[in-house]
N, C-alpha and C positions, 0 to 999 in steps of 0.2 A: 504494500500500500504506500502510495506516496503521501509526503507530509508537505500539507501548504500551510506556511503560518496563517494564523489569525481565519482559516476554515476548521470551524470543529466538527461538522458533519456537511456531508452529501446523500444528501436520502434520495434522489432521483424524481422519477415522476411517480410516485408511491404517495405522495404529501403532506410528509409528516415533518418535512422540514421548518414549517409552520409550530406543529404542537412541539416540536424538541424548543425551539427557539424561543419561543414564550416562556418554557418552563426552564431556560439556562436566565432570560431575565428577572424571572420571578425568583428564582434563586440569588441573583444577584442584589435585587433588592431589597430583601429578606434579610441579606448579610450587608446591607449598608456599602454594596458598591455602586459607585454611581456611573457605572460605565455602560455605554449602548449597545444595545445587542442588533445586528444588523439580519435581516434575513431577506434572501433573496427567490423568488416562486415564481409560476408562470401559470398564466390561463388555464392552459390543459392540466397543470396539477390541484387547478383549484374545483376541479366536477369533482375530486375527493372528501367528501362528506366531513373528514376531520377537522377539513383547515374551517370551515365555517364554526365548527364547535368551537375553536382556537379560538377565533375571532371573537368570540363573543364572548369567551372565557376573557380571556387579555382586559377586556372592556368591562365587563361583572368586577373583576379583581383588579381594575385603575393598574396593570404591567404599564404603566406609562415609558419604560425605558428599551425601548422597541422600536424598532424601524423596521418597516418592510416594503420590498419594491416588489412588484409583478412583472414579470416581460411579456405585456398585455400584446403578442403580435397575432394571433387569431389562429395559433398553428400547435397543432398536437400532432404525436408520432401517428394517428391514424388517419389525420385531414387537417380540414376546418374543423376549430372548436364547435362553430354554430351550426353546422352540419351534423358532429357527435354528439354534443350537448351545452347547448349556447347557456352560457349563466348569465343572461340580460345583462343589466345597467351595473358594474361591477360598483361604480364609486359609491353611486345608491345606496349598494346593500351593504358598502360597508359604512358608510353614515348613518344607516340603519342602527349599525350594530354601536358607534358612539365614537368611530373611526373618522380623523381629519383626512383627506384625501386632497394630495397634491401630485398634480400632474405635470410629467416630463413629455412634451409633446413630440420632441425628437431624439428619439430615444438613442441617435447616431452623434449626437451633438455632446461631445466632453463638458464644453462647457453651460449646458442648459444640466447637466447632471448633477456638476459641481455644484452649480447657483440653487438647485430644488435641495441638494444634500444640506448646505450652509443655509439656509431657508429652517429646514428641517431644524438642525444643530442647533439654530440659534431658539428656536422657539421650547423647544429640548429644555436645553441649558436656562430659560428665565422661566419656563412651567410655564407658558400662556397657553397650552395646548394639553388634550388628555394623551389621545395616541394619534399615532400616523401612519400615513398609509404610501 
């Protein structure tokens, strides 16, 4: 197995990289580290029924120290998502769940990445936000 720093798991398109990721912050916060936990998902791993419990867990239990990105590109190993199983208006449901939802529109652009992360970071760091998405 290769080791990349600062990746502590790869769970694939299985979807659990969500619920591990929640519960390494909730841990972290529990022991008074104030450090962000980043997680990284995409479209097709989110028709897995867990990441929604995640969500909504994260949000029940204020895990404010969380970030997570989606690689909302419409593309799963067996198509279109919206062809296998479209999950509607994604921001929606996760403002539903109690989720700020800020979008990277070019998801090719270094710098609209950086600017949404430091965006993030900064709102982070003064608590004017619950979680993010």
């Amino acid at each position: 197995m290769m080791d990349l720093p600062g990746v502590n798991i790869s769970s694939g398109s299985l979807g659990q990289g969500l619920s591990v990721g929640i519960g390494v912050a909730l841990s972290k916060k529990l022991n008074n580290d104030d450090s962000i936990v980043y997680v990284l998902t995409g479209d097709g791993e989110l028709q897995e029924g867990q990441n929604w419990e995640a969500f909504m867990f994260a949000a029940a239990k204020n895990v404010d120290n969380i970030i997570v990105t989606v690689d909302l590109n419409g593309q799963q190993i067996d198509g279109s998502t919206k062809d296998v199983l479209d999950i509607g208006n994604l921001n929606l449901k996760l403002e539903s769940f109690g989720w700020e939802v800020l979008e990277i529109k070019d998801g090719n652009s270094l710098d609209e990445i950086y600017e949404v992360i430091s965006v993030m970071l900064k709102r982070k760091l003064s608590k004017e936000n619950q979680l993010l998405f």
